[in-house]
Rosetta silent file (secondary structure, phi, psi, omega in degrees, C-alpha in Angstrom):
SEQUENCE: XXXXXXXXXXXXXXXXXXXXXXXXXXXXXXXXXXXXXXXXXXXXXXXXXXXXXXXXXXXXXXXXXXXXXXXXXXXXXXXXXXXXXXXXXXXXXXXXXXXXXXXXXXXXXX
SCORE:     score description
SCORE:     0.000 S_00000001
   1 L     0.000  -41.548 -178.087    0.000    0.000    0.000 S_00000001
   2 H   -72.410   -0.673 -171.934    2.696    2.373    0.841 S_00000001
   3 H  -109.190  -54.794  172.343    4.265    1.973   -2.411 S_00000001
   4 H   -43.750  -62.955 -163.538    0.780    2.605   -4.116 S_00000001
   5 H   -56.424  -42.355  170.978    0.376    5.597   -1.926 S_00000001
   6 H   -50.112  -33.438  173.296    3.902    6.691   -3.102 S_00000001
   7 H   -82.389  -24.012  168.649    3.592    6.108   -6.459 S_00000001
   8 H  -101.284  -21.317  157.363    0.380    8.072   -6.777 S_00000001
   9 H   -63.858  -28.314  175.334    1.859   10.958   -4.845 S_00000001
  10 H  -125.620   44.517  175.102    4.214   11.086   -7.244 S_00000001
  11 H  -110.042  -35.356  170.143    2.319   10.793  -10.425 S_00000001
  12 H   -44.247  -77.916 -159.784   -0.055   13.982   -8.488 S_00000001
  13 H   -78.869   30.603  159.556    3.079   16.172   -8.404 S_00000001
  14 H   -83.879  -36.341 -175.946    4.649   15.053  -11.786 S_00000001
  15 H   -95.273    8.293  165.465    1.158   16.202  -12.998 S_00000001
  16 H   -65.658  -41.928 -151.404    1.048   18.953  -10.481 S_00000001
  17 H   -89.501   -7.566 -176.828    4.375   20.555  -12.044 S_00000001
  18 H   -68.910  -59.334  156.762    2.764   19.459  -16.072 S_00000001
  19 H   -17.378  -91.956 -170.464   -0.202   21.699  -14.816 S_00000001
  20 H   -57.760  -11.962  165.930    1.596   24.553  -13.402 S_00000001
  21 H   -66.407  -50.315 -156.862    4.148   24.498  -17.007 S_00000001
  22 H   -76.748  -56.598 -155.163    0.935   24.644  -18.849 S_00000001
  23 H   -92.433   14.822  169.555   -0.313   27.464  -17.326 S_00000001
  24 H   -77.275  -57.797 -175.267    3.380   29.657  -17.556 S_00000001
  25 H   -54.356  -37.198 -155.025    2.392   28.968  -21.406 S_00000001
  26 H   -86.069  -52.169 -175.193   -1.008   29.865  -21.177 S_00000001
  27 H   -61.343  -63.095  177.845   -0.069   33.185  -19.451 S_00000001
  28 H   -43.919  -37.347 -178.756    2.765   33.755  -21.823 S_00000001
  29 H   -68.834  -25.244  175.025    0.694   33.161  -24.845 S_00000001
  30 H   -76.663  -46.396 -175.104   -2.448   35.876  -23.131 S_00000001
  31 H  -104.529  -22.048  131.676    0.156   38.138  -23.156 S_00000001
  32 H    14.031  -82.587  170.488    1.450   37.673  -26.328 S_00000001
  33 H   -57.047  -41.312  176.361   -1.716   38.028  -27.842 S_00000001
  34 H   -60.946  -47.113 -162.173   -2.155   41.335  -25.774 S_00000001
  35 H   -71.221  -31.849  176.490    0.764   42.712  -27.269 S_00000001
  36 H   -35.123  -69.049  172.489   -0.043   41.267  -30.891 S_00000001
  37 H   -12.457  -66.459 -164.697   -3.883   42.888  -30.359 S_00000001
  38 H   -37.970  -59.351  177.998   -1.788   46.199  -29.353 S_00000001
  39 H   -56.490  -34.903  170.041    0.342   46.175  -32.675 S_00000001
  40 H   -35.670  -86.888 -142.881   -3.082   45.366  -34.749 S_00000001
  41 H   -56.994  -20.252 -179.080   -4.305   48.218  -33.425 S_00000001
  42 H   -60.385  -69.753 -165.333   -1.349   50.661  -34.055 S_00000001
  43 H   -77.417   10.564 -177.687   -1.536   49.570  -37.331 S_00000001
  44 H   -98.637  -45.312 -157.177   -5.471   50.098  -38.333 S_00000001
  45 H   -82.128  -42.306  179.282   -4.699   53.749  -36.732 S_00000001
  46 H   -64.939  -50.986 -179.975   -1.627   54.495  -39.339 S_00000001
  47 H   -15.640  -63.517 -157.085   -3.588   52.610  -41.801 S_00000001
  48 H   -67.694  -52.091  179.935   -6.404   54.913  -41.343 S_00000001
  49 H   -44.646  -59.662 -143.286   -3.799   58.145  -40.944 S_00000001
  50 H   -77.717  -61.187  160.673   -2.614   57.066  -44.355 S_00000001
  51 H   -84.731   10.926  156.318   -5.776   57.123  -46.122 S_00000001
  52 H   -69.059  -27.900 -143.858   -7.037   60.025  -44.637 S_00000001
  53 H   -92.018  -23.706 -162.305   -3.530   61.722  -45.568 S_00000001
  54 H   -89.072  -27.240  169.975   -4.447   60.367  -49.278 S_00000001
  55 H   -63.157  -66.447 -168.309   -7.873   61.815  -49.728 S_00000001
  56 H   -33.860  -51.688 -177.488   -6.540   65.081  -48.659 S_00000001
  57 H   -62.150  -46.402  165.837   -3.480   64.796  -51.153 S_00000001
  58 H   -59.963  -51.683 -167.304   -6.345   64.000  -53.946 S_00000001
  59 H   -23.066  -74.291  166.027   -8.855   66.462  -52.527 S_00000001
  60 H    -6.699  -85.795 -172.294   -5.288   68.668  -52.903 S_00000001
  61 H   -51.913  -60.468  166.475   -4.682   67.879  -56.441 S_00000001
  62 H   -66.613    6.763  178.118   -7.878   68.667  -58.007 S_00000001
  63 H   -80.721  -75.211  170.762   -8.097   72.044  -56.281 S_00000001
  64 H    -9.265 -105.120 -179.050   -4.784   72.346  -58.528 S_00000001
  65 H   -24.262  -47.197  174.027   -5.841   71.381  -61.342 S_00000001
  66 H   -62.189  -42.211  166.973   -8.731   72.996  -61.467 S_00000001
  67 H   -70.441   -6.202 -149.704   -6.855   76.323  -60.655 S_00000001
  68 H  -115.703   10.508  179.305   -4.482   75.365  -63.275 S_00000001
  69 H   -92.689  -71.866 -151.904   -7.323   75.035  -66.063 S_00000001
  70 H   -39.930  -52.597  176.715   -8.546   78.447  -64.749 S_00000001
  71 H   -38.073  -55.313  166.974   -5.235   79.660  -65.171 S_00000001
  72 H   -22.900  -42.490 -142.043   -4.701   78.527  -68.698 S_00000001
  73 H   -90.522  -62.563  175.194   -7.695   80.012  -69.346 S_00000001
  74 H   -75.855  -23.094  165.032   -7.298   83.340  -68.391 S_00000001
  75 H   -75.933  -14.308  161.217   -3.664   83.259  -69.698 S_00000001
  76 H   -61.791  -72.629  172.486   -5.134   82.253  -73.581 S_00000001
  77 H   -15.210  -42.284 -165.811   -7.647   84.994  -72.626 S_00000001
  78 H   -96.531  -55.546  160.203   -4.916   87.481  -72.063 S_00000001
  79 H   -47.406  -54.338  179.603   -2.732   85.981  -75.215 S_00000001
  80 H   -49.558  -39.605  172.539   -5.672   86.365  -77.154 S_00000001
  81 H   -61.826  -54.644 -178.897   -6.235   90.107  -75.982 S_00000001
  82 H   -50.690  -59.709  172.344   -2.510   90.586  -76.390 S_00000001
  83 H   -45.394  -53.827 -159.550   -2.445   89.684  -79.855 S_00000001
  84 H   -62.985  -82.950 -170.919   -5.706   91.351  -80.681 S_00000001
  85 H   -55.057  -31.615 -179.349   -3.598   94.733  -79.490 S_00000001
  86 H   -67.778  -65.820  155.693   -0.085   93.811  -81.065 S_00000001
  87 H   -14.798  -65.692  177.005   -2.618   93.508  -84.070 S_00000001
  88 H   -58.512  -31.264 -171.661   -4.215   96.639  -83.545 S_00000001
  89 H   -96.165  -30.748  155.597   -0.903   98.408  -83.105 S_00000001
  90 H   -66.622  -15.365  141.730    0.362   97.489  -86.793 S_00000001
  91 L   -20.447  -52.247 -160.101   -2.332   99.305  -87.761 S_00000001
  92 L   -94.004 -142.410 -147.487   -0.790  102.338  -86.386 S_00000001
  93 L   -80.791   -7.825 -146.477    2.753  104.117  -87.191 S_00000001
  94 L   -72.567  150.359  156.474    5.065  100.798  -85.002 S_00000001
  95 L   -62.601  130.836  164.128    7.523   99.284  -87.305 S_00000001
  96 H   -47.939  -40.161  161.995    6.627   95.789  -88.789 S_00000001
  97 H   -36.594  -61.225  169.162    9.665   94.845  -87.191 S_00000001
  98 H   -50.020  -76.452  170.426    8.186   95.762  -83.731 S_00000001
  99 H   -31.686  -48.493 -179.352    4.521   94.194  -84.342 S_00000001
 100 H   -46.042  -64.037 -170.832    6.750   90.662  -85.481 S_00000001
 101 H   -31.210  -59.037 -163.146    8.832   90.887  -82.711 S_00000001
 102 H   -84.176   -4.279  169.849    6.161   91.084  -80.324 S_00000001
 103 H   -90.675    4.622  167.405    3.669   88.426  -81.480 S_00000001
 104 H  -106.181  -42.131  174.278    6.784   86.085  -81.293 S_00000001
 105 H   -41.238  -41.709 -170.916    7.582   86.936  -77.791 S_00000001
 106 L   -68.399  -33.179 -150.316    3.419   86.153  -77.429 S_00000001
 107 L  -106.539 -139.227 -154.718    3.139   82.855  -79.334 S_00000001
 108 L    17.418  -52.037 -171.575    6.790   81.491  -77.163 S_00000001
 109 L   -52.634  -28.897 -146.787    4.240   82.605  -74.010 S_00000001
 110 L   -92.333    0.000    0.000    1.570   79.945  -75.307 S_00000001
């Protein structure tokens, strides 16, 4: 009997110390997981930074563009005008010379 009892005391604390090993894992693995969780979350938040940062850069760009039609727009407007006067001014007494000159200086602008 004493041999039984011995032998089952010391299959309890072989599975006492498998038990307490188990649960060193189990804790390690909980936190683990915490920090994994942590890093998710890090990375949903740049994630998120990133396309926020990218609408803004499109938003961005067509406000450009769109200024840079307008621009265009008003500088043909203004070429157009220009000419229209460079025109108007070989009418009057300017040298031919001048009137060339300056509609090549105009059409190099466009």
């Amino acid at each position: 009997m004493k041999i039984y009892k011995t032998r089952r005391e010391k299959e309890i604390s072989e599975l006492m110390a498998k038990l307490q090993d188990e649960q060193v894992g189990v804790a390690r693995h909980q936190r683990d997981i915490k920090e994994l969780q942590g890093r998710v979350e890090e990375w949903e938040e740049e994630l998120e930074a990133e396309r926020q940062a990218r609408a803004k850069s499109e938003r961005q760009k067509s406000d450009l563009q769109k200024e840079l039609e307008e621009l265009t727009e008003r500088l043909e407007e203004a070429s157009g005008a220009t000419t229209a006067q460079v025109l108007s001014l070989s009418q009057t007494s300017l040298p031919k010379a001048k009137v060339i000159e300056c509609l090549k200086r105009i059409q190099s602008l466009n």
